[in-house]
C-alpha positions in Angstrom: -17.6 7.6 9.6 -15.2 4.8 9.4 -12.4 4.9 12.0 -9.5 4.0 10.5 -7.4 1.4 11.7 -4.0 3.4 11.9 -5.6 5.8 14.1 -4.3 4.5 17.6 -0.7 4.6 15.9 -1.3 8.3 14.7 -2.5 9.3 18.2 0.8 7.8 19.6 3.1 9.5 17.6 1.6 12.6 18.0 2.4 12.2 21.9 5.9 11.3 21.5 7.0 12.8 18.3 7.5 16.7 17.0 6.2 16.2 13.3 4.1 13.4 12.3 3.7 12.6 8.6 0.5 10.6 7.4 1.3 10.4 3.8 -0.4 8.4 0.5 -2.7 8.4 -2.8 -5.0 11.1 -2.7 -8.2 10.2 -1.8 -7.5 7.9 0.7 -9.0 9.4 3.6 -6.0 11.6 4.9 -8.0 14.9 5.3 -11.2 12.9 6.8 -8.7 11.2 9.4 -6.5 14.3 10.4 -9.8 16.4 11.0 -12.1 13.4 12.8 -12.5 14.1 16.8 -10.4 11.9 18.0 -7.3 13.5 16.4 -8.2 17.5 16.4 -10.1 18.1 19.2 -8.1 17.0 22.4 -5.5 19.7 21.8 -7.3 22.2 19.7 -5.4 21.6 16.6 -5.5 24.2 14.0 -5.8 23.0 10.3 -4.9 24.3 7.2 -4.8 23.2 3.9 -2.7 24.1 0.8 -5.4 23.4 -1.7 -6.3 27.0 -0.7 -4.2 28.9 -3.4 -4.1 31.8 -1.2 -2.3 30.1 2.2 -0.2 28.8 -0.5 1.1 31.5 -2.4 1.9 33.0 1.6 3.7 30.0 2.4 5.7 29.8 -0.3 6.7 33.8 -0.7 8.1 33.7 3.1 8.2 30.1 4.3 9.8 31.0 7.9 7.6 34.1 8.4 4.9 31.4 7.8 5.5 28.9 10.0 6.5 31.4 13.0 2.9 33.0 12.6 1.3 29.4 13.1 0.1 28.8 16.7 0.8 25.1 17.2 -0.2 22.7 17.6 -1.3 23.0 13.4 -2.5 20.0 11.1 -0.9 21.2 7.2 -2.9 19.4 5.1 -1.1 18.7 1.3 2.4 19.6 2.8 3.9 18.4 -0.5 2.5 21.3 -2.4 4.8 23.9 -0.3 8.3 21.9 0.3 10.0 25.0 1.0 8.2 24.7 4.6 10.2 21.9 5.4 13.8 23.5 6.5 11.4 25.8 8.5 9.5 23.6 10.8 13.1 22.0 11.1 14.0 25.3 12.7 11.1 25.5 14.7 11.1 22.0 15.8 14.9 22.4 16.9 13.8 25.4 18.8 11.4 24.1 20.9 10.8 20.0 20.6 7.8 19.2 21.8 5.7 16.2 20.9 2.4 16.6 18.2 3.3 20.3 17.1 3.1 19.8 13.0 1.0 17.0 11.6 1.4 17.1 8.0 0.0 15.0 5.0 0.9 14.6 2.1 -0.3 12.9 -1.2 3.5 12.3 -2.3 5.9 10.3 -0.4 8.6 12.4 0.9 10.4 9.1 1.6 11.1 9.6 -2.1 12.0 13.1 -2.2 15.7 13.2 -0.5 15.7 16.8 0.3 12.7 17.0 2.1 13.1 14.0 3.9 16.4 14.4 5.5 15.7 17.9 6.4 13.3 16.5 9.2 15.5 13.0 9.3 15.0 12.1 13.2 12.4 14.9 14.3 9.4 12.7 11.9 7.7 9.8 11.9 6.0 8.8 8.9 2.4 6.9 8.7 1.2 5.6 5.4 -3.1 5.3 5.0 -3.8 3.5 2.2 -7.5 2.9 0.4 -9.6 1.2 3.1 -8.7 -2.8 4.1 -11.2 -5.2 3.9 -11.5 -5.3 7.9 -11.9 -1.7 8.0 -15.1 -1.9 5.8 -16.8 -4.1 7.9 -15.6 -3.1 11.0 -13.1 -5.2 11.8 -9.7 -4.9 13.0 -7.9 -7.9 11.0 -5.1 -9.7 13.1 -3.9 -12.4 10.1 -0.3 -11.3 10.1 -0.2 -11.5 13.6 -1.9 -14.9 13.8 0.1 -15.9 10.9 3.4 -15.3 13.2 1.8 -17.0 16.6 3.0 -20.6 17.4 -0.7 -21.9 17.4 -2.4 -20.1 14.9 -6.7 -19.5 15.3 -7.7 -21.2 12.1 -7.3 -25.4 12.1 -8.0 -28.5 9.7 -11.4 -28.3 8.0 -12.5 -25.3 9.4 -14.4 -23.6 6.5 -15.2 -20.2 5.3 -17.9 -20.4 2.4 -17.7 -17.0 -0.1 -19.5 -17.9 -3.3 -17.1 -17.5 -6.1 -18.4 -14.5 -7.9 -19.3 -12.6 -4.9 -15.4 -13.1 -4.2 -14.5 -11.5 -7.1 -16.4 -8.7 -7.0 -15.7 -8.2 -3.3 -11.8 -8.4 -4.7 -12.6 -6.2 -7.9 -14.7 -3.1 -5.2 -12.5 -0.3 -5.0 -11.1 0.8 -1.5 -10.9 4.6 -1.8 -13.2 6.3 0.2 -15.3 8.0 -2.2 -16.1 5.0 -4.4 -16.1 2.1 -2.1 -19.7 2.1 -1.6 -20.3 2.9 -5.7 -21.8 -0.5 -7.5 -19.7 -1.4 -10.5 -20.3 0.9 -13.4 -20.7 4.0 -15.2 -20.9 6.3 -12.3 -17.6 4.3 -10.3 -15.3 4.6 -14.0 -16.5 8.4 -13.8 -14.7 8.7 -10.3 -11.6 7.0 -11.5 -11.4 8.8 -14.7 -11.4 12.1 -12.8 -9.1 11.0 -9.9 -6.1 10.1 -12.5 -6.4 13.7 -14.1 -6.8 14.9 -11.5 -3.7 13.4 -9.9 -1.8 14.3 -13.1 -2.8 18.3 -13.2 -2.0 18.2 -9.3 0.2 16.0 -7.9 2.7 15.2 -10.4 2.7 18.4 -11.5 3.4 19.9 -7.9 6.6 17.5 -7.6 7.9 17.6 -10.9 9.0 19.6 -13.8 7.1 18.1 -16.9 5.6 19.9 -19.7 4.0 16.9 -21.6 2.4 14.6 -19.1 0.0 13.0 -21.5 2.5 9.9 -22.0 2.0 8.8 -17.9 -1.4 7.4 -18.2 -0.2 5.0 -20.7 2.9 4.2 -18.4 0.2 3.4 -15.9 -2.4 1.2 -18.2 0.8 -0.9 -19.2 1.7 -1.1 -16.0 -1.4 -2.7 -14.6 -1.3 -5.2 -17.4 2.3 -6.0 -15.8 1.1 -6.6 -12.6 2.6 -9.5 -10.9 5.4 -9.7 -13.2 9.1 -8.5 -12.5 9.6 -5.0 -13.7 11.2 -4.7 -16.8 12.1 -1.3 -18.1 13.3 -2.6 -21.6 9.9 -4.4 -22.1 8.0 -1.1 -21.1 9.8 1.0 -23.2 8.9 -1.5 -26.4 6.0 -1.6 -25.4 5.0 2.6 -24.6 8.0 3.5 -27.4 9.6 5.4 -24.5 13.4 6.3 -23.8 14.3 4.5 -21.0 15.2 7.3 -19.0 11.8 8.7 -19.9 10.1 6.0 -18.8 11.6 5.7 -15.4 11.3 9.7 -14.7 7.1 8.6 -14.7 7.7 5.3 -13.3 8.8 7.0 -10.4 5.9 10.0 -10.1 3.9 7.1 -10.2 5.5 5.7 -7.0 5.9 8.7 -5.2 2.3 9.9 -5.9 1.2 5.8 -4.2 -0.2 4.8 -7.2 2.4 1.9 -7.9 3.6 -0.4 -5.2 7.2 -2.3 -6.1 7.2 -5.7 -4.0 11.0 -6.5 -3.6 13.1 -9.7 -3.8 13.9 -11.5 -0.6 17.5 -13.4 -0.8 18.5 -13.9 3.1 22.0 -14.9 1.9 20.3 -18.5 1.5 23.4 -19.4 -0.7 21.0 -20.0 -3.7 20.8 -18.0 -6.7 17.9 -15.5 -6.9 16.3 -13.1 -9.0 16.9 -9.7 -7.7 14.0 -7.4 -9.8 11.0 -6.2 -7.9 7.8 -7.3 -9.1 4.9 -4.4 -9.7 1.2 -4.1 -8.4 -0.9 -1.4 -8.4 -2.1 0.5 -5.2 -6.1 -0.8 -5.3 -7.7 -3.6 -7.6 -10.4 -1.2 -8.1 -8.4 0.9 -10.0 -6.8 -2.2 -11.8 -10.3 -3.4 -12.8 -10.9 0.3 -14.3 -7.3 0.5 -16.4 -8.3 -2.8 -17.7 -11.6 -3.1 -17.9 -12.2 -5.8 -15.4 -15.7 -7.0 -14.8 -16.7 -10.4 -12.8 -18.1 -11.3 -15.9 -15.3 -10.8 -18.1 -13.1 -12.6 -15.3 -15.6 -15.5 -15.1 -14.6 -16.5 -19.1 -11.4 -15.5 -19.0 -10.0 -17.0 -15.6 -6.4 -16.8 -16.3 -7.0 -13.2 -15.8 -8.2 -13.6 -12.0 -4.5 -15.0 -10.5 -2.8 -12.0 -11.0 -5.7 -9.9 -10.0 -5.7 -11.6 -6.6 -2.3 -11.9 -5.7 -2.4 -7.7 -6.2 -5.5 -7.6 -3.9 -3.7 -10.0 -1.5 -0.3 -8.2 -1.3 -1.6 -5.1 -0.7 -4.0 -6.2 2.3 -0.9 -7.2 3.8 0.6 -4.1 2.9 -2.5 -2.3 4.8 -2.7 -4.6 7.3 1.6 -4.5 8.2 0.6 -0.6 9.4 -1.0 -1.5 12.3 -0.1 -5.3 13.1 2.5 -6.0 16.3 4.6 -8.0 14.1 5.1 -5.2 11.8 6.7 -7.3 9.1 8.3 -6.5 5.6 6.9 -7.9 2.1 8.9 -9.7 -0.2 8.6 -12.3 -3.0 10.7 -14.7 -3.4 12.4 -16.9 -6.8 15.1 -18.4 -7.5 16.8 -19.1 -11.1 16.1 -22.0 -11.0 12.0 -21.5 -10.9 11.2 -21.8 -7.2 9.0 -18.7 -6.5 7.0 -17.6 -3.3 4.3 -15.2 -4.3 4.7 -13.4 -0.9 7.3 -13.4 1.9 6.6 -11.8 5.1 10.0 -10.9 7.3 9.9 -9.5 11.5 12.3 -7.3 13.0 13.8 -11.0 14.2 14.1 -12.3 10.6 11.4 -15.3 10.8 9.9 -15.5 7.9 5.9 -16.8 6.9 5.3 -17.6 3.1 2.3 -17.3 1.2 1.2 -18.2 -2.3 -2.3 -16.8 -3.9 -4.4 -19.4 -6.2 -7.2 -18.8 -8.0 -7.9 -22.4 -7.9 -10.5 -23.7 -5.6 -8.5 -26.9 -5.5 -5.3 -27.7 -4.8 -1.9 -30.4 -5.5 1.4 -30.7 -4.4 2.8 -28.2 -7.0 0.9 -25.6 -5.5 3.3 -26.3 -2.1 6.4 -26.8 -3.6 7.7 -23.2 -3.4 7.2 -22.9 -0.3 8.4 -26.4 1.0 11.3 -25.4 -1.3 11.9 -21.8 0.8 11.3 -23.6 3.9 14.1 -26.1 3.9 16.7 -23.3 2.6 15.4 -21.0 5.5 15.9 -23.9 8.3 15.4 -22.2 11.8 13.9 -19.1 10.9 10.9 -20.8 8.7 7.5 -19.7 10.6 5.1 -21.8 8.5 3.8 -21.7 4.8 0.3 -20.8 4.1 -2.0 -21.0 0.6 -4.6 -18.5 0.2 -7.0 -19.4 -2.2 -10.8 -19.5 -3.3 -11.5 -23.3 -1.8 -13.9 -23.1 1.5 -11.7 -25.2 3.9 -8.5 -25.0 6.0 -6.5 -27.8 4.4 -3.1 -29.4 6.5 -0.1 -30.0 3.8 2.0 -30.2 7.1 2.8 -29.0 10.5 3.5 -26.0 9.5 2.1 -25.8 6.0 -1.7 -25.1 5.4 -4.1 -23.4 2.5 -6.3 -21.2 4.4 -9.5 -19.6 2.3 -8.7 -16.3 1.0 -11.3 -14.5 3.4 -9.0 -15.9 6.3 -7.2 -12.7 5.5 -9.0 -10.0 6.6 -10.9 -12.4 9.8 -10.6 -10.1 13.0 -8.8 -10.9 15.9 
């Protein structure tokens, strides 16, 4: 079994805090990771899961009768299936606080869901697993935001890692989620994601939200993932699906709060220039991009204006996974101003120093391929870490002191 990189972060909470969440996408590995050794076993943690209909229907017909029965401590697996449980472990937690007693998941984020978040507001900490990181596939705990933040960095001019081209695109284009990671391209892998959607749709979204005609949110998504990279745009989407508006962003956001959507903000920092304010979209896992549109290495191979958007997704979000368990801990942004500078990727700690990054598809590079970040790097002034280029060249390549395209692998290198 793969040991999940979050783990050491799971095992603390549950020492210092009375309800830990580990929320995302189903699939990901939540069940696998609550229930491995390491986590059950030292306490003798109970688990129970509300995918059984019958511990569900009890739950729900006397939600504090239900959680006083529990002998603690007790892993609730699917927690968002039975939100009226929530006021009761507050009740219970109030009674008697003591660290690790309710480990929930969850494949909705609560974070979303104002009344059940606040009704465990201080008593909860909340862990995110996403679809496995490159590192974790290999075995490798990844330390590139860290690095990325150090004064001397690891990596240095002309140091080279070689990936050949196509084998770096279907690395990028291999699904994450547990189940189909180790699937080859194909029939058998668009099977799996053809039954995980519906099945995320006849579950999920119908356990969070009151919709009778749900056959308009795949098409939300497909559009969506053709969008990826671009600033969301509500009026386009709605041209585009023939939607309401209003419609449109009542499954927008059941596709957020179920993980499948990731919104990657705008960064301003009061820099005293004008700025675009809209979040850009990406998708959770370019595995699932590559099934919503069809994306082979072959089809990316003749049509290569396809691949930048493809890896700036793949890029983000192994920062995203990678932000869980780094020391630096840092926030993602995207950066552009109106007057064209853009930053594909802007990564902020608790101090406010700020690293750049920009993804090219290229395997060579010019000056125009800098100039956003040179750009962001004089506005910043003293809080300006250092700029770096991912892209699909072989060699660490100096712009500057503190300005370098790394290769893309350089992101998931272990520490």
């Amino acid at each position: 079994m793969i040991r999940r990189h979050i783990t050491d972060y799971l095992l603390q909470a549950l020492h210092d805090t009375p309800v830990v969440l580990v929320n995302g996408a189903r699939q990901t590995g939540k069940s696998t990771l609550v229930q491995s050794s390491e986590v059950a076993l030292p306490h003798g943690r109970q688990y129970l899961t509300f995918d059984d209909p019958g511990l569900l229907a009890a739950a729900k017909r006397d939600p504090n009768g239900f959680i006083e029965g529990l002998t603690t401590p007790v892993t609730l697996d699917e927690i968002q299936r039975a939100p009226e449980l929530f006021p009761s472990i507050k009740v219970a937690v109030d009674r008697r606080r003591e660290p690790g007693r309710f480990l929930l998941t969850g494949s909705a984020n609560v974070l979303l869901l104002p009344s059940l978040s606040e009704s465990l507001a201080g008593r909860m900490e909340v862990l995110t697993l996403w679809p496995f990181s490159q590192g974790e596939k290999v075995g490798a705990r990844e330390a590139f935001i860290d690095t990325a933040f150090t004064a001397h960095p690891q990596w240095s001019a002309g140091e080279s890692h070689a990936l050949q081209r196509e084998k770096l695109l279907r690395l990028v284009l291999a699904s994450g989620y547990p189940p189909v990671a180790a699937r080859e391209a194909g029939a058998r892998r668009e099977a799996w994601f053809r039954s995980y959607l519906m099945t995320i749709l006849q579950r999920d979204v119908r356990d969070i939200a009151n919709i009778a005609d749900l056959t308009a949110i795949p098409q939300v998504l497909q559009l969506t993932a053709s969008r990826v990279g671009s600033l969301l745009n509500f009026a386009d989407l709605s041209r585009g699906l023939g939607l309401p508006q209003t419609t449109l962003k009542r499954y927008f956001a059941l596709l957020k709060t179920t993980f499948l959507v990731e919104l990657l903000p705008a960064w301003s920092g009061n820099l005293g220039q004008r700025v675009i304010h809209s979040p850009k979209v990406y998708l959770n896992d370019t595995g699932l991009l590559a099934h919503l549109l069809g994306l082979t290495v072959e089809r990316l191979v003749m049509e290569a204006c396809l691949i930048g958007g493809v890896l700036e997704n793949f890029a983000i979000m192994e920062l995203k996974k990678q932000s869980a368990w780094s020391q630096t801990h840092p926030q993602l942004y995207y950066w552009r101003t109106a007057s064209g500078h853009e930053v594909d990727i802007v990564l902020e700690d608790s101090a406010g120093r700020l690293v750049g990054i920009e993804v090219k598809a290229s395997a060579t590079l010019g000056a125009s391929d800098v100039r956003g970040l040179q750009t962001l790097a004089r506005a910043a002034g003293k809080r300006w870490i250092r700029g770096l280029v991912l892209y699909t060249g072989d060699q660490v390549i100096p712009f500057a002191r503190d300005l370098h395209a790394i290769p893309l692998p350089f992101l998931w290198m272990a520490d």
